[in-house]
C-alpha positions as CSV (number, residue, x, y, z in Angstrom):
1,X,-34.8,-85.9,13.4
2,X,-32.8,-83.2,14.3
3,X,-34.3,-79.5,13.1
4,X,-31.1,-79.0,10.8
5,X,-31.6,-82.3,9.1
6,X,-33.8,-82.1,5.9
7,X,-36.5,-84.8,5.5
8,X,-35.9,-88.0,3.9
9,X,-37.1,-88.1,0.4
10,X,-38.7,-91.3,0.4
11,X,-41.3,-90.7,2.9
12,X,-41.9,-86.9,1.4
13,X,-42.4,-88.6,-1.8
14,X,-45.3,-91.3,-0.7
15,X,-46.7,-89.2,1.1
16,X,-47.4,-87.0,-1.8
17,X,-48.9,-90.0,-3.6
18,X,-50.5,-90.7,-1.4
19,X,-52.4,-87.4,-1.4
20,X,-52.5,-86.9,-4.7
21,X,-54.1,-90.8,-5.8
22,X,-56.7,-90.1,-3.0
23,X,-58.0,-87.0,-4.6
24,X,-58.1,-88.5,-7.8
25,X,-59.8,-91.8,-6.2
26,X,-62.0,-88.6,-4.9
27,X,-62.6,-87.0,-8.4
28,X,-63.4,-90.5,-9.9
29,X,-66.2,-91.4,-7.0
30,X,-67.6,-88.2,-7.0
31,X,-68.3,-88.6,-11.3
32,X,-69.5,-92.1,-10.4
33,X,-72.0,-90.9,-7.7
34,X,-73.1,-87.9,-9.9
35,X,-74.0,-90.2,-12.7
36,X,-77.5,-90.3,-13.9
37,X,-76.8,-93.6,-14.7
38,X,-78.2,-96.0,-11.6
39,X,-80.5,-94.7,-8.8
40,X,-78.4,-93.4,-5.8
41,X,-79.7,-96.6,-3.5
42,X,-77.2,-99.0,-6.0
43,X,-74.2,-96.6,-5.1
44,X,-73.6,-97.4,-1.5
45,X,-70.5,-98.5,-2.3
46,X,-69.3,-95.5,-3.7
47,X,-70.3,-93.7,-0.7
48,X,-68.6,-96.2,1.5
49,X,-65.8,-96.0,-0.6
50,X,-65.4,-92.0,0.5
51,X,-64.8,-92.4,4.0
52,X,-61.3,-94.4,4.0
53,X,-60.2,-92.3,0.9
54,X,-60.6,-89.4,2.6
55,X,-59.3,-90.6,6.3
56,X,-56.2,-92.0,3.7
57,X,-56.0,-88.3,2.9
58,X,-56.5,-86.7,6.3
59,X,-53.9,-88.9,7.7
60,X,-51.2,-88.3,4.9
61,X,-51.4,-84.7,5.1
62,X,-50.8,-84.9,8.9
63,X,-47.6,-87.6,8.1
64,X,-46.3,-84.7,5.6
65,X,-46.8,-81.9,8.0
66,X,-44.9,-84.1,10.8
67,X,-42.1,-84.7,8.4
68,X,-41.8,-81.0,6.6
69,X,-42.0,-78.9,10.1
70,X,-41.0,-81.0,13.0
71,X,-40.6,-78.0,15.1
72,X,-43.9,-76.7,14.6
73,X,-45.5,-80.4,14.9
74,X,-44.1,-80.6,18.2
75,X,-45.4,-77.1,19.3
76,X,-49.4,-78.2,18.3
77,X,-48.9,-82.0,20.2
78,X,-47.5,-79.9,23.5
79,X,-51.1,-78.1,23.3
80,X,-53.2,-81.2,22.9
C-alpha cells in the first residue's frame, strides 16, 4: 500500500473489534476469576481462557499499527 493511500476500512474496522471484544472478554474473566463464588482450583479454565484473549489482543493491535502507519511499521521490521 502506497504511503498516500489511506487504509481500507474494512480491515481498520475488525481490527478495532477485535480489540475492543477482547477487552471485554478480559473484563468478563477477570469478574469471573474474582468471584468468591468457587475456589480458584475450579477456574482453570478461566485462566486458560486469558492467554489466547490476550495474544488475540496483542496480535490485533500489531495488524492495526501495520495498517494505520505503514511507513513507520517498515522502519521497526528493518531494525529486527
Amino acid at each position: 500500500m502506497p504511503d498516500t493511500s489511506s487504509p481500507q476500512f474494512g480491515e481498520t474496522i475488525l481490527f478495532l473489534t477485535c480489540i475492543i471484544v477482547s477487552a471485554a472478554m478480559v473484563w468478563c474473566l477477570q469478574l469471573s476469576i474474582s468471584g468468591p463464588c468457587e475456589p480458584c482450583y475450579e477456574k482453570t479454565l478461566e485462566y486458560f481462557l486469558l492467554v489466547p484473549v490476550c495474544l488475540l489482543i496483542g496480535y490485533s493491535t500489531i495488524r492495526l499499527f501495520i495498517i494505520l502507519f505503514p511507513a513507520r511499521a517498515e522502519a521497526c521490521m528493518k531494525y529486527h
